[in-house]
C-alpha positions as CSV (number, residue, x, y, z in Angstrom):
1,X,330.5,301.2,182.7
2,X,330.7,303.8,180.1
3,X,333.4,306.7,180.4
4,X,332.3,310.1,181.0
5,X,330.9,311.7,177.7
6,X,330.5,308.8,176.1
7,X,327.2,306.6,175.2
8,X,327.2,303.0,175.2
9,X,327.2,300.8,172.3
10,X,322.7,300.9,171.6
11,X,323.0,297.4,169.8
12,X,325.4,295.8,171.3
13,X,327.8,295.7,168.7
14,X,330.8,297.1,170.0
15,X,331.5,294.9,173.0
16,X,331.1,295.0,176.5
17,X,333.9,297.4,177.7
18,X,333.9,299.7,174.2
19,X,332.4,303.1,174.0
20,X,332.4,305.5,171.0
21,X,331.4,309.5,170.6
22,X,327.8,310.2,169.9
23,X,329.4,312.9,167.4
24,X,329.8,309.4,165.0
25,X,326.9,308.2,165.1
26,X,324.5,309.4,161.7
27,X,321.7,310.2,164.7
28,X,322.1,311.9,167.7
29,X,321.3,308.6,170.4
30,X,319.6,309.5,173.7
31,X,317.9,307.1,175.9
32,X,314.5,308.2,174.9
33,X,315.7,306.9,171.0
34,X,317.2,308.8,168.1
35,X,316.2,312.1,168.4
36,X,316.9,314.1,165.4
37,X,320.4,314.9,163.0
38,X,323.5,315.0,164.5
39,X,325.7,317.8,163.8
40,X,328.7,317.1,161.5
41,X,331.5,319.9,161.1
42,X,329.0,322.8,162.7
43,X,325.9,322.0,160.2
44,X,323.1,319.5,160.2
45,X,323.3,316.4,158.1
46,X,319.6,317.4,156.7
47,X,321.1,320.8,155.5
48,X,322.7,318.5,153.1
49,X,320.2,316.6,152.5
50,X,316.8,317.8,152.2
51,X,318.1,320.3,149.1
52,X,319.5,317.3,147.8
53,X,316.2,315.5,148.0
54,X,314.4,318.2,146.4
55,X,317.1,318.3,143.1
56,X,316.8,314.5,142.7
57,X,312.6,315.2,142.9
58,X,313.0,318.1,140.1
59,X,315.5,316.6,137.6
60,X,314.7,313.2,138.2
61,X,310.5,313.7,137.0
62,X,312.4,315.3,133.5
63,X,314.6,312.5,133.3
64,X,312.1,309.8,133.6
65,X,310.0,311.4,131.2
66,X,313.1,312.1,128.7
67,X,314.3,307.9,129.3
68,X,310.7,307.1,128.3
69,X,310.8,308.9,125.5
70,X,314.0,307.5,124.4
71,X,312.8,303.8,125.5
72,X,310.3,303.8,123.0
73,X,312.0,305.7,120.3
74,X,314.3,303.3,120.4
75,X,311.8,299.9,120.3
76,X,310.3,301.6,117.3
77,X,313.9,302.1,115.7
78,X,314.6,298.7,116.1
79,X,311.5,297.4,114.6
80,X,311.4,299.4,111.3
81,X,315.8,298.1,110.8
82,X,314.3,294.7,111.3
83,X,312.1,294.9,108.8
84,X,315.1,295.7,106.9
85,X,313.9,299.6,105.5
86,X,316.0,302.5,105.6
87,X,316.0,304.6,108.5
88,X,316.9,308.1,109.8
89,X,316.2,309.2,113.5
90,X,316.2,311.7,115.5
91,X,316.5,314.6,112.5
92,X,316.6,318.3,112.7
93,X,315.1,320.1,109.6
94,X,314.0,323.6,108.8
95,X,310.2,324.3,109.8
96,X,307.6,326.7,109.6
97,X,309.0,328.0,113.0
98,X,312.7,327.8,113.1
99,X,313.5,324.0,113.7
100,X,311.9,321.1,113.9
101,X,313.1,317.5,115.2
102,X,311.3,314.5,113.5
103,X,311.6,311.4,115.7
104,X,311.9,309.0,112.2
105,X,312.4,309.2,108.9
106,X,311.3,306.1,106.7
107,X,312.2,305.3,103.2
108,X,309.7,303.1,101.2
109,X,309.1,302.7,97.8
110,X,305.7,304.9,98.1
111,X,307.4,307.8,99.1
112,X,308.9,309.1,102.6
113,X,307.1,308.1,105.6
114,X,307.3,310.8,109.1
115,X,306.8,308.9,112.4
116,X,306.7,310.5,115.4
117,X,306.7,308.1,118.4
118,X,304.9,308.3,121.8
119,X,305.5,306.5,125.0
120,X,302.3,306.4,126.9
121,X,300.5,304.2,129.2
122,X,297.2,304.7,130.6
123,X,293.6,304.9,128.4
124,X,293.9,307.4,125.6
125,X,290.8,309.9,124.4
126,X,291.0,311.6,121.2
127,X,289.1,315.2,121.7
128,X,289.6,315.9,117.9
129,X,292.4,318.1,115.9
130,X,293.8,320.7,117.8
131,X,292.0,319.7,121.3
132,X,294.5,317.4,122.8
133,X,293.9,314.3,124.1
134,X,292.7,313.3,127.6
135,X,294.9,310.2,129.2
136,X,293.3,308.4,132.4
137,X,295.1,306.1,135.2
138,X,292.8,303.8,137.4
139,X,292.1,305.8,140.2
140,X,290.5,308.5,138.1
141,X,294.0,310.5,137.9
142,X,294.0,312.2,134.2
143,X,296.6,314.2,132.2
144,X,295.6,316.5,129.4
145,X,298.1,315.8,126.3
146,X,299.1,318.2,123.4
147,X,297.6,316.2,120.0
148,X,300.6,314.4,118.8
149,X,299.0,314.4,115.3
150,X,298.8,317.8,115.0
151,X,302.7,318.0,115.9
152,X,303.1,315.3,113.4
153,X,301.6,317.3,110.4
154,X,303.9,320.0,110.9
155,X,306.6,317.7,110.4
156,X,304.9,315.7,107.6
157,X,304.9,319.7,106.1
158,X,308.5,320.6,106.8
159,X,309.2,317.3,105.1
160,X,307.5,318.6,101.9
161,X,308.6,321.6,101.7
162,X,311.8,320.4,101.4
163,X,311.2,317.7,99.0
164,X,308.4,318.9,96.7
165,X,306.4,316.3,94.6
166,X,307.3,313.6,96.5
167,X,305.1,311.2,98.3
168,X,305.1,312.3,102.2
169,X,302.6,310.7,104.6
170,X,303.0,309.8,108.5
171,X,302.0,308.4,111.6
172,X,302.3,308.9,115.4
173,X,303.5,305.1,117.0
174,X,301.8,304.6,120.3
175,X,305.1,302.4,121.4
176,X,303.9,302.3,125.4
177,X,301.2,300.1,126.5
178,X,298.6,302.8,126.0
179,X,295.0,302.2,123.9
180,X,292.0,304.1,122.4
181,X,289.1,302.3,124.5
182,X,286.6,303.9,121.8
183,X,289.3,303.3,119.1
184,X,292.0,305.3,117.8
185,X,291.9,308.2,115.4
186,X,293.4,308.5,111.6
187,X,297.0,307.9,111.6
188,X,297.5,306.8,115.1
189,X,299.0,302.8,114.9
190,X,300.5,300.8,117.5
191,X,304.3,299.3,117.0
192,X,302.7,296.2,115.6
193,X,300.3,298.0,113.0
194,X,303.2,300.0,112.1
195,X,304.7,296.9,111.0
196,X,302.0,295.9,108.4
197,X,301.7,299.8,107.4
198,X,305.3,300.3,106.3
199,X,305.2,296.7,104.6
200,X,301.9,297.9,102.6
201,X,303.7,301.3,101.6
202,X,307.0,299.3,100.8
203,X,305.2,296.3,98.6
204,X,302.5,297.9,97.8
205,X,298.8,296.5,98.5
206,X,296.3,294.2,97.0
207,X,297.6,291.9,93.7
208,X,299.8,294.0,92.3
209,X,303.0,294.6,94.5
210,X,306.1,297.2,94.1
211,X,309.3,295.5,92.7
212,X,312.4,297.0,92.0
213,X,314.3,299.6,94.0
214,X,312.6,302.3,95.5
215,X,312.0,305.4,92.4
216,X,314.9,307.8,91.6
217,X,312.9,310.8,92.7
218,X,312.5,309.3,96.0
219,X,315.6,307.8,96.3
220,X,317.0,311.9,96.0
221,X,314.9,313.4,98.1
222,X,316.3,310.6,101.2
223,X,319.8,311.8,100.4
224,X,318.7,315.7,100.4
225,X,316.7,315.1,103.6
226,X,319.7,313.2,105.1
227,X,322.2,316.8,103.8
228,X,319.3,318.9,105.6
229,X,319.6,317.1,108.8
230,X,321.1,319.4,111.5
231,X,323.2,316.9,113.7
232,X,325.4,319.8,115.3
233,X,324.7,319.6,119.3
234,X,324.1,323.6,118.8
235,X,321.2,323.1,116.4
236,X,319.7,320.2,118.9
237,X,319.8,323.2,122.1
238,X,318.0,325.7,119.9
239,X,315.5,323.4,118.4
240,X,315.0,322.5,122.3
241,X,314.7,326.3,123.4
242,X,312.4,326.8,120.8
243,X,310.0,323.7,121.7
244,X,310.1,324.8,125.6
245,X,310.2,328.5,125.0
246,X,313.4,328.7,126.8
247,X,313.8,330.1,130.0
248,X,313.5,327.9,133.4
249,X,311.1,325.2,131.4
250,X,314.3,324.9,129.1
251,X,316.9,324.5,132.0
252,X,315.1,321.8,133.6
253,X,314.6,320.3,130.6
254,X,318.3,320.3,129.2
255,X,320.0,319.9,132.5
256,X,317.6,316.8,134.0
257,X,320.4,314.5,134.3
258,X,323.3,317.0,136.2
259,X,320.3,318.6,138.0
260,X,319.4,314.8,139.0
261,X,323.1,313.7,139.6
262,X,323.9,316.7,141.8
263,X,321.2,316.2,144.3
264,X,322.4,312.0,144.3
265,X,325.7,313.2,145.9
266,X,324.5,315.5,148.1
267,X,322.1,312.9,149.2
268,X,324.8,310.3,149.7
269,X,327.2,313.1,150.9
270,X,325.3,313.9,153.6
271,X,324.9,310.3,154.2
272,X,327.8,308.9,154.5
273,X,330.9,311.5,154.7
């Protein structure tokens, strides 16, 4: 028989003649079922939480969108070092608007190369220069997206203006597992037709290939773009408030991961202390 102001054991575990307080269970227990939060130290567990929910819901869509990002940044990084050509990534310059990040740098014996890389997935539609493109999901959800090539010839610009009279072309990288169904526009490659791209621009095409090192001219404008690079983390938060336009948009976007990680332990607080 269970004591006075006590509940037995719902399932069974706790023996025959054992009773505990209702005030340790993680839900209030009535014969009717679980019926709601119990109170813990004068305040519902779901007051910790719900707001804990909703952080983990707003930092963790920025996060999974900045690990993406950084996924296939990092897959196209990899590739170009395997082919064995020099690399810089992730680089801060001077632009036509303050700064501008370029996601790669390439040196080839053509000239300098400006990749900027996208993660997608989904079926891409190219609506021409400076209309965005459309990206569809089965199940007819669809996602307008600012025209990476446009982005891409600002930086291809920026690059030149630092480095006149040297070569300077580029490329956006589609490194996810999205495709042009009616095929993709000028400068837009996959990781694999990067591949043959840089190769071309390194050796040369057709029966004459480039030998020798890369030209002297060249060769100086990799080691001034590499002095022009700003790689202090105060340079990387402007650069990022001038991309978001600062504000809330900036916030979320810089503080994803503690915004994500703070509502985790409340979640887990309120679960198990």
């Amino acid at each position: 028989m269970a004591n006075a102001g006590s509940l037995p054991d719902p399932l069974g575990r706790l023996g025959r003649d054992k009773t505990f307080d209702e005030r340790h269970l993680p839900f209030a227990y009535s014969p009717q079922g679980y019926s709601g939060l119990a109170h813990r130290g004068g305040f519902m567990i779901w007051d910790v939480i719900f707001p804990g929910v909703i952080l983990v819901s707003i930092g963790g869509r920025f996060l999974r969108r900045q690990i993406k990002g950084a996924v296939g940044e990092q897959s196209v990084s990899l590739t170009i070092k395997g082919m064995g050509l020099p690399i810089q990534n992730d680089v801060t310059i001077p632009g036509k608007r303050g700064l501008t990040q370029i996601d790669h740098l390439v040196l080839t014996r053509s000239g300098i190369v400006v990749l900027e890389t996208k993660n997608y997935s989904g079926s891409l539609y190219d609506q021409g220069r400076r209309q965005g493109w459309i990206q569809r999901f089965p199940g007819g959800k669809q996602n307008r997206l600012h025209n990476p090539l446009d982005q891409n010839y600002g930086h291809i610009k920026s690059v030149e203006a630092l480095v006149p009279g040297v070569p300077v072309t580029g490329f956006v990288v589609l490194a996810g597992s999205a495709r042009f169904p009616q095929g993709a526009p000028e400068g837009v490659v996959t990781t694999r037709e990067l591949k043959r791209t840089l190769k071309g621009l390194h050796l040369g095409e057709g029966v004459a290939p480039c030998k020798g090192p890369v030209p002297q001219r060249i060769q100086d404008a990799w080691v001034k773009l590499q002095q022009a690079d700003y790689r202090d983390s105060a340079s990387h938060r402007e650069q990022m408030r001038q991309v978001t336009g600062g504000g809330m948009n900036y916030w979320l976007q810089t503080g994803a991961p503690w915004i994500t990680g703070a509502g985790l332990a409340l979640v887990l607080g309120g679960i198990f202390l």
